[in-house]
Every structure is written in C-alpha cells, then in structure tokens.
N, C-alpha and C positions, 0 to 999 in steps of 0.2 A: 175649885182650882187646885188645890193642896192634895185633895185626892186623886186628882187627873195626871198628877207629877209622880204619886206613890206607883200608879200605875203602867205608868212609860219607865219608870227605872224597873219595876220589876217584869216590863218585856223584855229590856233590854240585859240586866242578868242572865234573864232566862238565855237569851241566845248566845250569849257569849257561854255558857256552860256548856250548849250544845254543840257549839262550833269546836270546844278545848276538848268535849268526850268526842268529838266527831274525829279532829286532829289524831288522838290517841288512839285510836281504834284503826283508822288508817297507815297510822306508822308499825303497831303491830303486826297489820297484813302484810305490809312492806317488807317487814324484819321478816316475813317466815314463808315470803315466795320466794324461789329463784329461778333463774332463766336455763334451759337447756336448750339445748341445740341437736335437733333429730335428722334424720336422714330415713326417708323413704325409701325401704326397701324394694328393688323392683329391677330385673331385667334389661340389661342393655348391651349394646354392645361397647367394648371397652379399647381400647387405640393408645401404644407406645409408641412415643414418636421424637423426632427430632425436629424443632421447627431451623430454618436460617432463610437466610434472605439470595439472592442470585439476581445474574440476570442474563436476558434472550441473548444465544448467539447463533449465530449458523450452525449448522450440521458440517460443513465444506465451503470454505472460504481460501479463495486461490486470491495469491499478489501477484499482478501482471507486471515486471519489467521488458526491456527488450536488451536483445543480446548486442546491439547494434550500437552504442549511443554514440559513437561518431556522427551518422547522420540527421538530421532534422526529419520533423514529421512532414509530409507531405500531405495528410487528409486522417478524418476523424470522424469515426463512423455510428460510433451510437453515445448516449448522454444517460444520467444516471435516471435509474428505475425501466428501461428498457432490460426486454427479458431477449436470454441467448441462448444456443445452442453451441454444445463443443465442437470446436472450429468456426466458428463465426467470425468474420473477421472484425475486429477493432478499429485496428489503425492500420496505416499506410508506411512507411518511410519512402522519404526524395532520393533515389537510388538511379539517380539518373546518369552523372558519372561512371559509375560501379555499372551498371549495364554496358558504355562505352569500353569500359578497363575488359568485360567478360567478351566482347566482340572481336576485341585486339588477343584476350589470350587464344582462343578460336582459331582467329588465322595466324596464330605464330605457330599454333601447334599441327594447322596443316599444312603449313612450310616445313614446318622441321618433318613431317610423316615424307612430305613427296621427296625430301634432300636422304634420306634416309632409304627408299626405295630406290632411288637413283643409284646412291652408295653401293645397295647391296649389287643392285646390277652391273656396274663398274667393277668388284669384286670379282662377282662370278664369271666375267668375261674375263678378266686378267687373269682368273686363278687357270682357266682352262687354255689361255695360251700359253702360259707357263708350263702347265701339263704337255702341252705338245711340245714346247724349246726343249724341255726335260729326255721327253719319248726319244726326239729327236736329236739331242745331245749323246744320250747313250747309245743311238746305234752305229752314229759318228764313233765313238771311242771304243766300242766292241769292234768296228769294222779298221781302226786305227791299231788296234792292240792285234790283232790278226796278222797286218800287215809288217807290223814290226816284227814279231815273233818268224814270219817268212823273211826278211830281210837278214834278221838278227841269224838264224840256220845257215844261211846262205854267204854272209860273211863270217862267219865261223867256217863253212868249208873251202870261204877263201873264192866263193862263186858268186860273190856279188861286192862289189867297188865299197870302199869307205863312206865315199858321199853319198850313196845309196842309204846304207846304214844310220846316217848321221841323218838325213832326208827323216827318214821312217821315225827313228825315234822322236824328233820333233814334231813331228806331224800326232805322233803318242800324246804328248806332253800337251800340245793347243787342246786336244781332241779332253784329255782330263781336264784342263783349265773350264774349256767352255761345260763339260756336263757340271762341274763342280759349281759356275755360276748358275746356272739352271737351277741347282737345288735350292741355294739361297735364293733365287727371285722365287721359286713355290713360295719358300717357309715365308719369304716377308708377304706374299700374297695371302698366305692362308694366317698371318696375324696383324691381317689389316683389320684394323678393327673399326667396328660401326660402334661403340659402347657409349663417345662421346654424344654422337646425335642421340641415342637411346638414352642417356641420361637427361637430354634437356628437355626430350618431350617428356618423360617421367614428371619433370621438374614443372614445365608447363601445366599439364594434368592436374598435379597437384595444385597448384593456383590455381586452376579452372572450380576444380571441386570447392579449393575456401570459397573465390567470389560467389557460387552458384549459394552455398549456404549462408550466406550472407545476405545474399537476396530474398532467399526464403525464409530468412529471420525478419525482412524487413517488412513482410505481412507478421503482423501483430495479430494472434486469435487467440480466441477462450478459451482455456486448457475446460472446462468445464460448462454443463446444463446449468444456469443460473440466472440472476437478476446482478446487473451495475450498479453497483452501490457505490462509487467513487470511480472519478474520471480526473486526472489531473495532465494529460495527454491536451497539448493544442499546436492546431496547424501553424508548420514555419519554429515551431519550438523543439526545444532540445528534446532529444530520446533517452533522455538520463533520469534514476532514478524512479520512483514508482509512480506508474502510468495508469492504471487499472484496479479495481478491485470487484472482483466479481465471487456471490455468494449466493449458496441455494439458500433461496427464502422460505422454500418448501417444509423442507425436513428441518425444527431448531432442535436446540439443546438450550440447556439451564446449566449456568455454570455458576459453582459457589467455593466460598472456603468453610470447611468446618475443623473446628479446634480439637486439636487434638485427647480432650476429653472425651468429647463423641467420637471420633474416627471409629473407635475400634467394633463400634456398635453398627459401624455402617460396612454394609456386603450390597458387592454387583447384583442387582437382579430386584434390589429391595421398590417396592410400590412407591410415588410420590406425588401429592396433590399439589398443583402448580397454582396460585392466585395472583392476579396483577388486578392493580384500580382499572387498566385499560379493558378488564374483563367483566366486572359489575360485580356480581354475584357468580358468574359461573365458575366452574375449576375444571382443569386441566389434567388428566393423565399424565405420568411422567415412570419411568421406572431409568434406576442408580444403572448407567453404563459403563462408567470411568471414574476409577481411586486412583490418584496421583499416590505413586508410591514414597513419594521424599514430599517432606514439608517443603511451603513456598520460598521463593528466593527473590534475594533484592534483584538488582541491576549487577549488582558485582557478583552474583555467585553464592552471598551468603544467605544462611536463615536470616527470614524479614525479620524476627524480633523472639528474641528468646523466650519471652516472657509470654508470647501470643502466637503461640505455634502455629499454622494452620496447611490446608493440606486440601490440593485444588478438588473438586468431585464435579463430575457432569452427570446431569438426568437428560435422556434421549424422551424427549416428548412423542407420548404414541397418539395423543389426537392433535386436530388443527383447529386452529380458529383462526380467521383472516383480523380480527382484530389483535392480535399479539404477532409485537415486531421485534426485529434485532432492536436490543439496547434497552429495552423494556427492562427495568425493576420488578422482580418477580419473587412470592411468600411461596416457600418451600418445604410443605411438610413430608417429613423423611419416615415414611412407616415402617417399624423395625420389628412390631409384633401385633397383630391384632384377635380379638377374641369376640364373637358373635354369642348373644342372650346368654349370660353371667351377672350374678349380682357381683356389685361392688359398692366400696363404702370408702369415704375419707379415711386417709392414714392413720389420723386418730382414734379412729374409732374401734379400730385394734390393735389389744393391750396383749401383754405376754406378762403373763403372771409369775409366780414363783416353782410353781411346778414345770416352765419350760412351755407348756402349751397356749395357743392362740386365743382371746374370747373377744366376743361382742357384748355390750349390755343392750336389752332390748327392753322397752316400756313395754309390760304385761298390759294388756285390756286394753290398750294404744292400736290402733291400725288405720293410716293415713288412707280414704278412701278418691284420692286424688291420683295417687297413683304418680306423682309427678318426677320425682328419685332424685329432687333438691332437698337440699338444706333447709330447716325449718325451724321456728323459734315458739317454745311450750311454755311458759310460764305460769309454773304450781307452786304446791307449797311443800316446804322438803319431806314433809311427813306421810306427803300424799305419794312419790316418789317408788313405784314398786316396779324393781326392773328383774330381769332374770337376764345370768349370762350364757349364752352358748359359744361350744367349741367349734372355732374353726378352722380351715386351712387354708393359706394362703395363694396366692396361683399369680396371675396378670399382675405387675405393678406400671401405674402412669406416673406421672408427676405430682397427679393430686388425690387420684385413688387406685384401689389392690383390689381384686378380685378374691374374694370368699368362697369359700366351700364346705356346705354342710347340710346334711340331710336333714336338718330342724329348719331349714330357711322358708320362709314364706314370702308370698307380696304382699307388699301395705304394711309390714313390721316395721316402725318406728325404730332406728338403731340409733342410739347414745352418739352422738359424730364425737365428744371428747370426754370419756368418761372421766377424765380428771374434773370435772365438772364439778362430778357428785362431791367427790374426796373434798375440790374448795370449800364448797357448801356446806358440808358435814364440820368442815372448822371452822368455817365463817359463823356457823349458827351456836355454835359455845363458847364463843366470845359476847353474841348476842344474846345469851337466853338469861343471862342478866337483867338487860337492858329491857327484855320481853315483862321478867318475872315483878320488876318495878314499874311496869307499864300498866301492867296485867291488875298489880295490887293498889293501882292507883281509882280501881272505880269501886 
C-alpha cells in the first residue's frame, strides 16, 4: 500500500514537470514568432473612383398647366402610366360660352365689313357728283366772267345801260359763290372718311383672334413622347394650377450631389457604374453628362450649408432595364481613372526611405502559389524573416492601393503589406530577449 502511494506521487511529479517544461518551451515560441501580413503579388486591374449615391429621373420631364384657368374642365382623357405622343390630347376645357362670344364677334365683324362697303360706295358716288357740281360750276363762272368783261367794255364805251352792267357783274359774283361751294363740298367729300368703321373691325379681329386662342388653349396636349406620371386634372374642376406631368420613362438620368472635395476630380464624359437593390446583381452603364456649375441652393437662393458644399451632377444612362424606375435610389460609382494588368499593393506596403526613393520588402524564398492578390497572414519567427527590398515607382493610386512599377516584379512574390511590421518586431523582441534568455536558462 505505502509503495502504491510512493508511486502515484511520483507520476504525478512527473507530470506536473512536464506540463511546467512543456508551458516554457511554448512561451518561448511565442516570444520569438511574429505575425506579418503579405500581399500576393499578381496582376489586375486597378479602378479610381468616386462612389455617392443618386437617384432615377427622367431624361425630359414637362409640367402641364393650362393657359385658360378661367374655365372648368369639361373631359379628361388619359390616367397615370398611359403612354403619349406629342400632341395627344389630355384634356378638354367647357368652352362653350366662349364659342357663343366667338359667333357674335363673327357677325359683328361682318356687319361692320358690309357697313363699310356700303360707306365706301356712298363716298365714291358723292365724291363724283361733286366732281361734276365742280366741272359744272366752273364753266358757269368762265362763261359769267366772259359776260361781264363784254358788258364791263360796253359800259365803259357808254354802249350798254347801268343795269346791264350791274346785271352781269352779279350774275359774276353768284357764278364765283356757287364754283367756290363746289370746291368745299369735293374737299369734305374727299375727307369723308371711313377710318372709324376701319378701326372697329380692326378692333373686332383683334378679339376674334384672342377668343380663337383661347379656344385652342382649351385642348390641353403633351408638349412631349412620354408616359403620365401625374394627373391632378378632373372633370367640372378648376383649370388652375398643375394638371399634368408627363415624362420620358425611356431615356433616365441619375442625379446626385458630390462635395466639393471630389468635384474637381469629376469631368463630363467620365464612365459610371449605376447599382440599385431593384437591379440584383446587375449594373448599369452611365457616363457624367451634367456639372452644375454653382453649388446647391436652398429655397432662398443661398448655399445649402457652408460647411457641406455640394454641387448637382447628372450621369445619362447608356443602357435600359425595365426594372429601374424614376425615384429609384441608385450606387454610383464615378470612374475617374482606370488601369488594365498592373501590380499593385496596399499603401503601406510602400515606404520612401531616406535616399528619396520608393521600396517594397519582399519575402525571399516566399511565392504564394494561390495566386489570389489578398492580403495574407505568415506567422514566423523574427529570425527566420529574410526579405529583400526592391525599388519602385509609383503610377495608379485608389483608396486602398497604388500601382507599382518595376522590372524585378514577379507573380506569387509575397510583399510586406506594412513593413513597419518588421521595425515593431525588431523592438519588441529586445525588450524580450530577456525574458527569452531567463526562460531559456531555466531548463
């Protein structure tokens, strides 16, 4: 019994010694791995870009009022999502009045044409008896003025009586009275004038022409090929206000704001891949047609907000899909530079050293045969750590990586993503080799 006891304590020594050198021996290893962080070298292509958010609107989008809104609608011809053609008609207006009013100026104005013909004929027949009173006034006083000048001879030689004389020259004097009225009745004949009638049918005409456009205001049509998207138009209802809203559903745009940090990155003409949840997985064509030259404004006029500048832009979408509508919420990436089979590397992972030039570190005897060109996690031990740096030059920069360039690059080369890695490591582990060298002297 007493030696079945010596024997259980001394397994159990045993293991506890094993477990305390096992403990030691794995914190060692601990103390002298560390983790790097690689990047598989390899070929792709590389995309600057701007993302923001927009969303679906028409390409052409007309507001239909009417020019009429005195009158009520009389009839209402199509309801929203009904497709048009420019001129189609809409609406109606009750212009039934205004047809009566356009009947009566009608015949006023061919009273006033027939009173006005009448007129002129009245004229022309008095101006031409007047011309004959006139003819026939002057040959009376030529043949009066004759007569006297013989009388006038004749009593001067004493060969013809007083009352003769006195006769003649009177007969003178009627003879000038009557041509001299003659002339006045021409002149007042020849400025009788017709101006008044001629001004009221002018007058009429003119009102003929407003009711006639008036009328033809009160067909309501589609300035525009479209689809009705809004109908607030109904029969026996006011003509006031906005009636209509018709929009090509055909052709969209994407409308967004971008901040004035990006603006200046963004040019007409630039590529843009269009995404909405209403699309799945697919993406959309778009290319930059419209820079709003001035930042957005409120309602009054002013910048929306100093602090948030932004600045309207439209993408003309070049394909269709019948699943994306106006008002769609829509992921806009704005392609500002692209670069086709170029290595590149996280930012980190190029250092600019003291001489002014670009490096990579690269794991020597390292070549990731995945090929995959993620990010990757190595955990060695620092001593095992053999990298070499190559020079490089920089080209493409994105947001999370730069394009490289150097006649030493290969594929599958392992590159350092943060060579400040090494540098921690290198002091982390002389703070440790203490801790190692009392670990180490403990067995």
């Amino acid at each position: 019994m007493k030696k079945r006891k010596i024997i259980i304590w001394c397994v159990v020594i045993f293991a506890v010694i094993i477990i305390f050198f096992g403990l030691r021996l794995s914190m060692i290893r601990a103390l002298e791995q560390v983790e790097i962080r690689t990047h598989t070298l390899e070929k792709t292509d590389l995309m600057d870009s701007v993302f923001v958010s927009g969303t679906i609107l028409s390409s052409n989008t007309k507001y239909v009022y009417s020019n009429v809104a005195s009158y009520s609608i009389k009839e209402v011809y199509v309801e929203v999502g009904d497709k048009v053609k420019a001129g189609d008609i809409l609406a109606r207006l009750d212009t039934t009045s205004l047809e009566l009013d356009i009947k009566q100026t009608e015949l006023n104005i061919k009273n006033a044409e027939e009173s006005l013909k009448n007129e002129k004929a009245s004229i022309e027949t008095n101006l031409q008896k007047a011309l004959n009173n006139l003819e026939l006034a002057l040959l009376d006083l030529e043949e009066a003025k004759k007569n006297y000048e013989k009388i006038k001879t004749k009593y001067e030689a004493s060969a013809s009586t007083e009352d003769e004389f006195s006769k003649a020259k009177t007969a003178l004097e009627k003879a000038q009275i009557a041509y001299d009225n003659a002339l006045v009745t021409l002149e007042d004949v020849k400025n009788r004038s017709t101006a008044s009638i001629e001004n009221n049918i002018e007058i009429q005409k003119a009102t003929l022409e407003k009711q006639k456009k008036i009328l033809n205001d009160s067909i309501i049509v589609s300035p525009i090929d479209g689809t009705v998207t809004m109908v607030n138009a109904k029969e026996n209802g006011p003509a006031s206000g906005l009636l209509f809203v018709i929009e090509d559903t055909e052709n969209l745009i994407a409308s967004t704001a971008i901040g004035e940090y990006d603006i200046g990155f963004i040019k007409v003409g630039q590529e843009v891949i269009v995404k909405a949840d209403g699309l799945g997985d697919k993406e959309i064509k778009g290319v930059v047609s419209e820079i709003s030259p001035t930042a957005m404004k409120d309602a009054s006029g002013n910048t929306a907000s100093t602090s948030n500048v932004q600045f309207e832009t439209k993408i003309t979408l070049t394909e269709k899909d019948p699943n994306l509508k106006i008002g769609m919420n829509v992921r806009l990436t704005i392609i500002l530079e692209e670069k086709n089979d170029v290595y590149s590397v996280p930012y980190d992972a190029v250092v600019t050293e003291d001489d002014g030039n670009q490096y990579i570190y690269v794991l020597e005897g390292e070549k990731d045969q995945s090929q995959s060109g993620l990010p990757s996690l190595l955990r060695t031990g620092l001593r095992d750590i053999n990298a070499r740096k190559i020079q490089v030059q920089t080209g493409l920069e994105t947001d999370m990586y730069v394009e490289i360039i150097s006649s030493e690059l290969e594929d599958g080369m392992r590159v350092i993503a943060d060579p400040s890695q090494i540098q921690f490591a290198s002091l982390r582990s002389a703070r440790q080799n203490r801790l190692l060298r009392r670990l180490r002297d403990g067995f």
